[in-house]
C-alpha positions as CSV (number, residue, x, y, z in Angstrom):
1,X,-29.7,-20.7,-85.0
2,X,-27.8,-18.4,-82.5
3,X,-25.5,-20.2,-80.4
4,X,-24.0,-18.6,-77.1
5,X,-20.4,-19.8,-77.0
6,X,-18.2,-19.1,-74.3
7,X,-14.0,-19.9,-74.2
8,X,-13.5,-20.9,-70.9
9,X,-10.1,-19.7,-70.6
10,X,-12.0,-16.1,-70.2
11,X,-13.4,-17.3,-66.6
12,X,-12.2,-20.6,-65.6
13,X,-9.3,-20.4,-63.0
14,X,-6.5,-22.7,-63.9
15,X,-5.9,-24.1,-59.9
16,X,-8.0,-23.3,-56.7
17,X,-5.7,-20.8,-55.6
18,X,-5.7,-18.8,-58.3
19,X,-7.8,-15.5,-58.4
20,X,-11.5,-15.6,-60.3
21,X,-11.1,-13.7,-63.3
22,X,-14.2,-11.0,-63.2
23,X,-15.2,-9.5,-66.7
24,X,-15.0,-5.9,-66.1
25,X,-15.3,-3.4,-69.0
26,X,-13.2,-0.2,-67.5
27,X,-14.6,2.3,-70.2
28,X,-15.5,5.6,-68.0
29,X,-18.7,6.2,-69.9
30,X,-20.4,3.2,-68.2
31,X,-19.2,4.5,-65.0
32,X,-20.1,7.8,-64.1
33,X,-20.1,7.9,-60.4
34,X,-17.1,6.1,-60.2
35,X,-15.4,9.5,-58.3
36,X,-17.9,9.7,-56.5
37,X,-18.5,6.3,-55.0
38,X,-14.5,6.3,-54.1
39,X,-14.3,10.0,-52.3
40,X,-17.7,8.7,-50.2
41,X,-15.2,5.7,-49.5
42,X,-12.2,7.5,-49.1
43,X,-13.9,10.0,-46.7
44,X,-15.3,6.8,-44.6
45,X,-12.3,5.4,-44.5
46,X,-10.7,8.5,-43.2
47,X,-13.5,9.0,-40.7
48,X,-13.0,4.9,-40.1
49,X,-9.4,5.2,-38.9
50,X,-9.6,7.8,-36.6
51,X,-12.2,6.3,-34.6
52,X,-10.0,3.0,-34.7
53,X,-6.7,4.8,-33.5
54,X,-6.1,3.5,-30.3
55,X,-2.0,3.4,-30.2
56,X,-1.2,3.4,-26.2
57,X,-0.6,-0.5,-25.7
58,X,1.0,-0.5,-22.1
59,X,3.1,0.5,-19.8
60,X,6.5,-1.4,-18.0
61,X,6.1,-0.1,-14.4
62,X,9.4,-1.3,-12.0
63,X,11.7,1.3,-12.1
64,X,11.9,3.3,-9.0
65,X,13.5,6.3,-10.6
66,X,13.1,8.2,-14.0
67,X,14.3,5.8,-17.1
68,X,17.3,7.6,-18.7
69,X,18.2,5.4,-21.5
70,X,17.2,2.3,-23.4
71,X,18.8,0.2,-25.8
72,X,17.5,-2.8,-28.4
73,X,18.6,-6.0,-28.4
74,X,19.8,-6.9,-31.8
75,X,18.6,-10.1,-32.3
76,X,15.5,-10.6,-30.2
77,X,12.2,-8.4,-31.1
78,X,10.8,-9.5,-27.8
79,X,13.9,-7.9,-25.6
80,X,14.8,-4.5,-24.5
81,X,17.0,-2.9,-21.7
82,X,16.4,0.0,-19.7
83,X,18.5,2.1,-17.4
84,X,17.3,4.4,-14.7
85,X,18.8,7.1,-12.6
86,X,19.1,5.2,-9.8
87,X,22.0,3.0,-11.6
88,X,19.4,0.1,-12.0
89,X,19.3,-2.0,-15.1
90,X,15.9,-3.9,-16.2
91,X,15.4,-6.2,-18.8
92,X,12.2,-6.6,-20.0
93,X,10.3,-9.3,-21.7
94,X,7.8,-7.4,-24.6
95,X,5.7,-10.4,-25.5
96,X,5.0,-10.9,-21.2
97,X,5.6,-7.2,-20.8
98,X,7.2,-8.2,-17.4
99,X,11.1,-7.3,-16.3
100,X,12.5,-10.5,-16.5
101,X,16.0,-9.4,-14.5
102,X,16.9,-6.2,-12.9
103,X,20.8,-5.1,-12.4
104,X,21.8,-2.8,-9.6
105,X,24.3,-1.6,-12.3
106,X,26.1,1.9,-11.2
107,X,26.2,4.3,-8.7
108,X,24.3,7.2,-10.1
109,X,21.9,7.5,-13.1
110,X,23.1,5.1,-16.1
111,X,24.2,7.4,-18.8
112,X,23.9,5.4,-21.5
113,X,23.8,1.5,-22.8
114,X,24.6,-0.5,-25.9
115,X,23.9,-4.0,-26.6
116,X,26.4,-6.1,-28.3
117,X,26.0,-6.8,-32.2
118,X,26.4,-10.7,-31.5
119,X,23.4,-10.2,-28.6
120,X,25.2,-11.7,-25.8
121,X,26.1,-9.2,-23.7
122,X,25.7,-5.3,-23.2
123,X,27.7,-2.7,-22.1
124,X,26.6,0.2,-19.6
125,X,28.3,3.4,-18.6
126,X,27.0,5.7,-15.2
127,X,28.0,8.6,-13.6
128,X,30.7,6.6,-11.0
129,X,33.3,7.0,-13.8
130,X,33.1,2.7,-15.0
131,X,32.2,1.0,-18.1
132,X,30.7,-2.4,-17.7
133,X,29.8,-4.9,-19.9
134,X,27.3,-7.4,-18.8
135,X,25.7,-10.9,-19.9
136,X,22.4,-10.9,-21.3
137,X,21.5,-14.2,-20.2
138,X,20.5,-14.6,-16.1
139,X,23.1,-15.7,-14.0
140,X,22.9,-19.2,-12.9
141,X,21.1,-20.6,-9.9
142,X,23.9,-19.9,-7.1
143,X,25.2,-17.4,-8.9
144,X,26.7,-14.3,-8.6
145,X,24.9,-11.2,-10.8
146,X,28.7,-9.5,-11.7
147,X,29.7,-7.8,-14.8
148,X,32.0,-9.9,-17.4
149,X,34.5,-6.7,-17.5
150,X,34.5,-3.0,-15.5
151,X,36.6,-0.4,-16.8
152,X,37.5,2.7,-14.5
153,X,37.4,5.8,-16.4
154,X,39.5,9.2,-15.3
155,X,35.9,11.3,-16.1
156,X,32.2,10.7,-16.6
157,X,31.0,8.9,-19.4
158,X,27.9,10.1,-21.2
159,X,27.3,7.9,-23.6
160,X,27.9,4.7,-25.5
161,X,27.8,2.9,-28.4
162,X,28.7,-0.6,-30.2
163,X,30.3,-1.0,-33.8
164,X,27.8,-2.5,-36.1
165,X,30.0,-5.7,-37.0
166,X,33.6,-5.3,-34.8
167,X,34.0,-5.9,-31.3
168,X,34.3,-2.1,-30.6
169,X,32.4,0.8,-29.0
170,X,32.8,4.5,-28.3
171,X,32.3,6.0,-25.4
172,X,31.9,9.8,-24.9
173,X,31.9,12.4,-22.2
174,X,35.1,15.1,-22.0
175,X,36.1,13.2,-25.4
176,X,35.5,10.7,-28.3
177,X,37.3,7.4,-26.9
178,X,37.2,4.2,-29.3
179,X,37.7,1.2,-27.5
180,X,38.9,-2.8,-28.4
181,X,36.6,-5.3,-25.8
182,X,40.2,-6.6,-25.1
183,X,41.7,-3.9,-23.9
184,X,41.4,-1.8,-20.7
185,X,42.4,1.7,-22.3
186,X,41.0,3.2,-25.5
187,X,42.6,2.6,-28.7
188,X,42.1,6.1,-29.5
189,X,40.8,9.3,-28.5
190,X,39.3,11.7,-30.5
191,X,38.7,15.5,-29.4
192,X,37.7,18.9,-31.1
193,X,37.2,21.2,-28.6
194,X,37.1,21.5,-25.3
195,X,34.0,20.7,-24.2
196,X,31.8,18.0,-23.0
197,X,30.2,15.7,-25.4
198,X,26.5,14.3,-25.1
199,X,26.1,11.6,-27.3
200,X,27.8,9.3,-29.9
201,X,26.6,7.3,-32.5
202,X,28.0,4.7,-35.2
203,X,26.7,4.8,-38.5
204,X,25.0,1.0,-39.1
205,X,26.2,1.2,-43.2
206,X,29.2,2.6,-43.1
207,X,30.3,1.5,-40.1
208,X,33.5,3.4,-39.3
209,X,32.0,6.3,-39.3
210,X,30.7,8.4,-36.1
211,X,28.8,11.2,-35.1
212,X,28.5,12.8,-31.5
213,X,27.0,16.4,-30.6
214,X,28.8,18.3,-28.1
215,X,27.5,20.9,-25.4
216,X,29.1,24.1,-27.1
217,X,26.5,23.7,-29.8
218,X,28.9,21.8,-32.2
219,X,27.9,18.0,-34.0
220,X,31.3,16.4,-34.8
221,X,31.5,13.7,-37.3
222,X,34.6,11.7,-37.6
223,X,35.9,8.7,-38.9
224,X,37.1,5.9,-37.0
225,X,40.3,4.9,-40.1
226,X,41.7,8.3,-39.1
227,X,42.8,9.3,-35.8
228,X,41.3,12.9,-36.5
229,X,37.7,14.4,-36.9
230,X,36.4,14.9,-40.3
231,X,33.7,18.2,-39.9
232,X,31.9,19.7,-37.7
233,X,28.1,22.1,-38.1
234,X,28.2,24.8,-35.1
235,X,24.0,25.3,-34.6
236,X,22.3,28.3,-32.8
237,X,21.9,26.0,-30.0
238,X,22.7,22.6,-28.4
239,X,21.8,19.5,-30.1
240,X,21.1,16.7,-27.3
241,X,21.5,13.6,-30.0
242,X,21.5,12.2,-33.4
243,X,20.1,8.8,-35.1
244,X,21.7,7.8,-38.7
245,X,19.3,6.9,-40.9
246,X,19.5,2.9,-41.1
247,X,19.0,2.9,-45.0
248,X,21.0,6.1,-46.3
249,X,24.1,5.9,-45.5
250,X,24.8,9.5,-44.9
251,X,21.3,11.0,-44.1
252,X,20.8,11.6,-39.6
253,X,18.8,13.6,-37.8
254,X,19.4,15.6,-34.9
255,X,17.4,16.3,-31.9
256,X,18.4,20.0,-30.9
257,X,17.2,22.3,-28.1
258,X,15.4,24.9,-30.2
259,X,12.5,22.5,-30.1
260,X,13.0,21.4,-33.7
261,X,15.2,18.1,-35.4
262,X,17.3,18.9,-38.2
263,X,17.5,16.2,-40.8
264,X,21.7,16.6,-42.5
265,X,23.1,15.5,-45.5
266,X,26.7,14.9,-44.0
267,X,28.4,15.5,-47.4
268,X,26.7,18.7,-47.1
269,X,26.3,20.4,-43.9
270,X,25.8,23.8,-45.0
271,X,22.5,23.8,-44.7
272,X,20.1,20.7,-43.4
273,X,17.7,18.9,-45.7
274,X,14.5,19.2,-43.8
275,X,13.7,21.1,-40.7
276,X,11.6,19.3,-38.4
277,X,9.1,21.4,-36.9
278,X,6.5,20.7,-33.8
279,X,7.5,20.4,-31.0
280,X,7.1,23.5,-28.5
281,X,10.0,22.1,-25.7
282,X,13.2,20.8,-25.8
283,X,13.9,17.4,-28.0
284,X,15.7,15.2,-25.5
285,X,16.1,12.0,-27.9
286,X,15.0,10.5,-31.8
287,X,15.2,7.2,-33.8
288,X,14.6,6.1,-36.8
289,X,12.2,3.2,-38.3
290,X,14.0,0.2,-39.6
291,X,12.4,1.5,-43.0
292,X,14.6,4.8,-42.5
293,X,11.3,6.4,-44.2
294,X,9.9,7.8,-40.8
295,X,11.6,8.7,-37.4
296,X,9.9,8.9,-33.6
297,X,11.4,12.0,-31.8
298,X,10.8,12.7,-27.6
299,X,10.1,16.1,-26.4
300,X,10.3,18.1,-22.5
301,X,6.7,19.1,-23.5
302,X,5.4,15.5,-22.9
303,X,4.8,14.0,-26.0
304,X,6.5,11.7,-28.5
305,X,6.0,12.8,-31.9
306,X,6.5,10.5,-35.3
307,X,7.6,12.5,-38.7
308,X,8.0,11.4,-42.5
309,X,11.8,11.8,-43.0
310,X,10.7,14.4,-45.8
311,X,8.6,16.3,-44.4
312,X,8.7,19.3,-42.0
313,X,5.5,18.3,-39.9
314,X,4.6,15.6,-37.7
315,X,2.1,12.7,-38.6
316,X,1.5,11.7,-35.5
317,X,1.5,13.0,-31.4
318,X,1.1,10.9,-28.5
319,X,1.3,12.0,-25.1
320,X,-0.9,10.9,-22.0
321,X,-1.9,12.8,-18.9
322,X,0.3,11.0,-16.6
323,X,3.4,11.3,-19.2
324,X,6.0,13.6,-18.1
325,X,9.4,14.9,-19.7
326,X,10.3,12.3,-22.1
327,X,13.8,11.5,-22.3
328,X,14.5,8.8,-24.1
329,X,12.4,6.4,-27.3
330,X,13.1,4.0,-29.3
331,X,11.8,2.0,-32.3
332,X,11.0,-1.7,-32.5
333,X,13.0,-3.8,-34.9
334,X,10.1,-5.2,-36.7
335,X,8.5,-1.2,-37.6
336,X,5.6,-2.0,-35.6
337,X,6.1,-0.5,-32.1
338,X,7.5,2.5,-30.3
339,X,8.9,2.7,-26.8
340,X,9.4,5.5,-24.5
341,X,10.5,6.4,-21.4
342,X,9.8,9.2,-19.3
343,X,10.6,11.0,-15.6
344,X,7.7,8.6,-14.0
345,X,9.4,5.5,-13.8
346,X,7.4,4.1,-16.5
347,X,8.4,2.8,-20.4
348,X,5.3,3.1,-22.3
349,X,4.2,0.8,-25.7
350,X,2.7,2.3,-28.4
351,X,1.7,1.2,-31.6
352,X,3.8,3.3,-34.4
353,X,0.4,3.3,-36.8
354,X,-2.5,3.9,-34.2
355,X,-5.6,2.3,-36.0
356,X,-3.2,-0.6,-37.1
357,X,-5.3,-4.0,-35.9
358,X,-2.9,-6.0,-34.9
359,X,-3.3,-9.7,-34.8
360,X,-3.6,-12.1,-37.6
361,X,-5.6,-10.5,-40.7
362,X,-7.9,-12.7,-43.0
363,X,-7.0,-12.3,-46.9
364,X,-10.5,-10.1,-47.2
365,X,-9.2,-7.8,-44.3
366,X,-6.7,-6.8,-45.9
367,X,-7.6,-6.5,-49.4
368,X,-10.2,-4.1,-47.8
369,X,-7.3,-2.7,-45.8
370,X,-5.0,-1.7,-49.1
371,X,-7.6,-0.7,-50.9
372,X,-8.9,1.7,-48.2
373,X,-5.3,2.8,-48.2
374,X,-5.4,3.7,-51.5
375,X,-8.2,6.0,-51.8
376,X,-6.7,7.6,-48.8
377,X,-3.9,8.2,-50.5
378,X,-6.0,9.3,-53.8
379,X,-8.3,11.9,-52.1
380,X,-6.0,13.0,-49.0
381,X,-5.4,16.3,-50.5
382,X,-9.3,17.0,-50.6
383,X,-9.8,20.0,-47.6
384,X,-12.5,17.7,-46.3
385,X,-10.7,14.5,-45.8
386,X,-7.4,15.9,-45.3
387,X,-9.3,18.6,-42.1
388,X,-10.2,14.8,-40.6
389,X,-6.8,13.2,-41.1
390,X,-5.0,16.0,-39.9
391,X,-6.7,16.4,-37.2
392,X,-5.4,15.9,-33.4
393,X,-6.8,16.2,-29.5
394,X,-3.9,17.9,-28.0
395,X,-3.1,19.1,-24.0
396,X,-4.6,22.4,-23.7
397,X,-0.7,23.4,-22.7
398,X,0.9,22.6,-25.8
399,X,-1.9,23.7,-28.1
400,X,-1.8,27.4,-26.7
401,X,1.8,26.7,-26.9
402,X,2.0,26.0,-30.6
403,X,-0.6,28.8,-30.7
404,X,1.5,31.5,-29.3
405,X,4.8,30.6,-31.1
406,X,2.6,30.8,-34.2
407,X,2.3,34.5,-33.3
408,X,5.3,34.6,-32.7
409,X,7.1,33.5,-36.2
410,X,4.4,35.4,-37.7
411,X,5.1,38.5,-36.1
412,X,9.2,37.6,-36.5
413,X,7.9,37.6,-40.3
414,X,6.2,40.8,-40.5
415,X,9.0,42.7,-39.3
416,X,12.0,41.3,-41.8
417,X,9.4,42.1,-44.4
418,X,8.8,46.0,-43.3
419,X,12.4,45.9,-42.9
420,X,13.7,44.5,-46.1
421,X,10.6,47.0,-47.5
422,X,12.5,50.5,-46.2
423,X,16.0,49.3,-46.7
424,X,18.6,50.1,-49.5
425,X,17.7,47.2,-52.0
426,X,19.9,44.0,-51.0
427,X,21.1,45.1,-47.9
428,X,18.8,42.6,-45.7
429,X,19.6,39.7,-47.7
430,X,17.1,36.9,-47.8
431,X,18.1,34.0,-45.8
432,X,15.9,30.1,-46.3
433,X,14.6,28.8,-43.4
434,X,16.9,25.9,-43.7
435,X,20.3,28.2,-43.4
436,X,18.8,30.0,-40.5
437,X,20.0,27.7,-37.6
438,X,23.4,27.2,-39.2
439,X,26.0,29.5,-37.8
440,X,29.2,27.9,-39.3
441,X,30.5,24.5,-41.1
442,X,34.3,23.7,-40.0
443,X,36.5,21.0,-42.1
């Protein structure tokens, strides 16, 4: 007699939660359309999320001039300031998206804000020469709204920024000043130049270290220990400001005028690690993703753009017809949103992955989800399914734009190649793309 027996170890689950066990027999002889099943999936998945990509959440409307600056609070997801150029400060609730206090702060645009590593206060500096550091709750009910501290400056700040774990900041504009909360004058001041400097930033691992770009072309790193600059890379043209990299410790990127971001190794500035190219304007501002994997950059031609940290193109463009010159972004604390603000008075929300569904996802979802992700991942170098991920609905301006300084590099090409071609062998030496932009490294 033939008996069927079965050990029910092979299918019976040892508690509710755990997963069914499904006899599966992987050899690829009994499964020979396996490919093809997955690149019809892959390619409908592909298809799938661009119909789905929808990443333009909001907008914060309130400010009654152009928003110059923005900073995150550092302990609240939901919280973020904004300064304008008529001096006003707003502070806006994300999860309401309403202002939930506004701050006739300076006289003259805001130049730049910080919040304070604790989250209790933040500091802003403006164009009427003061620092001022400010409460981040509201004021009580009788109350006067006044700053905790002003400090009168000899010149124009044009930027700020808090250390990551000290009660210090930096505040730039003819020069580097490091400042203690306690005191009235800087504790040091750090120059290189003579020239005015943009932008400062603190690096959030190793925290005594800074970086700040200058207007004669120049970025300037120094270190806080030492009363002296460390280096400093002289570019073909003016960077407007840098991020660090929150996870690298010596990995930034720099927003420069010559409509790309350069991505520096600061142990080796000789020549950058990735050049950033897409843009066809100015890039006014950039920040990194708390994963330090991708960074969100903002352009003069209207459009925010988002770009792997090793790769030389964008993954993403947004941009909306009422968007103007964007000056400033930033990106959420939790990875999942991007902010922006431009000349119209308004802070847009966007989504930092567009066909993300955001909301609470059933276990199937996203099993489904991971799995789609996967074959995307497997078949996205396939000309069909990578044409449809690649593929993006631009403004007519930049896309002729993009299309003309195609020609152009093309062109810029073709005639260093007939050069080198009738030239004494070696004479036009051939220089990388990276080195290009460098003119000089000082130490």
């Amino acid at each position: 007699v033939k008996v069927l027996s079965r050990n029910p170890d092979d299918y019976v689950r040892e508690t509710k939660l755990d997963l069914q066990r499904v006899p599966r027999n992987y050899d690829p002889a009994l499964h020979p359309f396996e490919v093809a099943r997955e690149y019809t999936r892959a390619l409908n998945a592909t298809k799938l999320e661009r119909v789905f990509a929808k990443p333009f959440l909001s907008s914060l409307d309130g400010h009654r001039d152009g928003v110059n600056c923005m900073a995150k609070h550092p302990k609240s997801l939901s919280t973020v300031l904004s300064g304008a150029c008529d001096g006003e400060v707003k502070i806006w609730n994300l999860t309401k998206r309403q202002c939930i206090r506004t701050i006739q702060a300076h006289e003259g645009f805001v130049r730049g804000m910080c919040a304070r590593f604790c989250g209790t206060s933040f500091f802003t500096v403006g164009d009427d020469k003061t620092i001022k550091q400010w409460k981040m709750e509201s004021p009580e009910y009788g109350e006067e709204e006044e700053p905790i501290h002003t400090i009168l400056g000899k010149t124009v700040y044009t930027g700020i920024d808090h250390h990551w774990k000290e009660p210090v900041f930096a505040t730039c504009g003819h020069q580097v000043d490091i400042w203690d909360e306690q005191r009235t004058s800087p504790k040091c001041s750090l120059t290189w130049g003579f020239d005015s400097i943009s932008s400062v930033k603190f690096n959030p691992i190793e925290t005594y270290l800074l970086g700040s770009c200058a207007s004669d072309r120049n970025i300037v790193l120094y270190d806080m220990r030492k009363s002296t600059p460390l280096k400093k890379v002289i570019l073909n043209m003016r960077t407007n400001t840098l991020c660090w990299n929150p996870m690298e410790a010596f990995i930034f990127t720099a927003a420069n005028e010559d409509y790309n971001l350069y991505t520096f190794d600061m142990r080796f500035l000789e020549s950058p690690v990735m050049v950033h190219m897409d843009h066809v304007s100015a890039v006014l501002d950039v920040d990194y993703s708390p994963t330090g994997k991708e960074f969100v950059s903002a352009s003069f031609d209207k459009s925010i753009r988002i770009f792997p940290v090793d790769k030389g193109h964008s993954r993403e463009v947004y941009h909306t017809k009422r968007m103007q010159h964007v000056i400033t972004v930033k990106w959420t604390s939790d990875n999942k949103y991007i902010l922006c603000g431009s000349d119209e008075m308004n802070i847009r929300l966007w989504k930092a992955n567009a066909s993300e569904k955001l909301g609470v996802l059933a276990p199937r979802e996203k099993a489904a989800m991971n799995y789609n992700q996967k074959l995307k991942e497997k078949f996205q170098f396939h000309p069909q399914i990578r044409r449809i991920a690649q593929h993006r609905h631009l403004p007519k301006s930049i896309f002729c734009q993009i299309k003309e300084q195609r020609i152009m590099r093309e062109a810029r090409r073709r005639k260093e190649l007939n050069r080198r071609k009738h030239s004494k062998p070696g004479s036009v030496p051939l220089v990388p793309e990276r080195k290009k932009h460098i003119v000089a490294v000082v130490k």
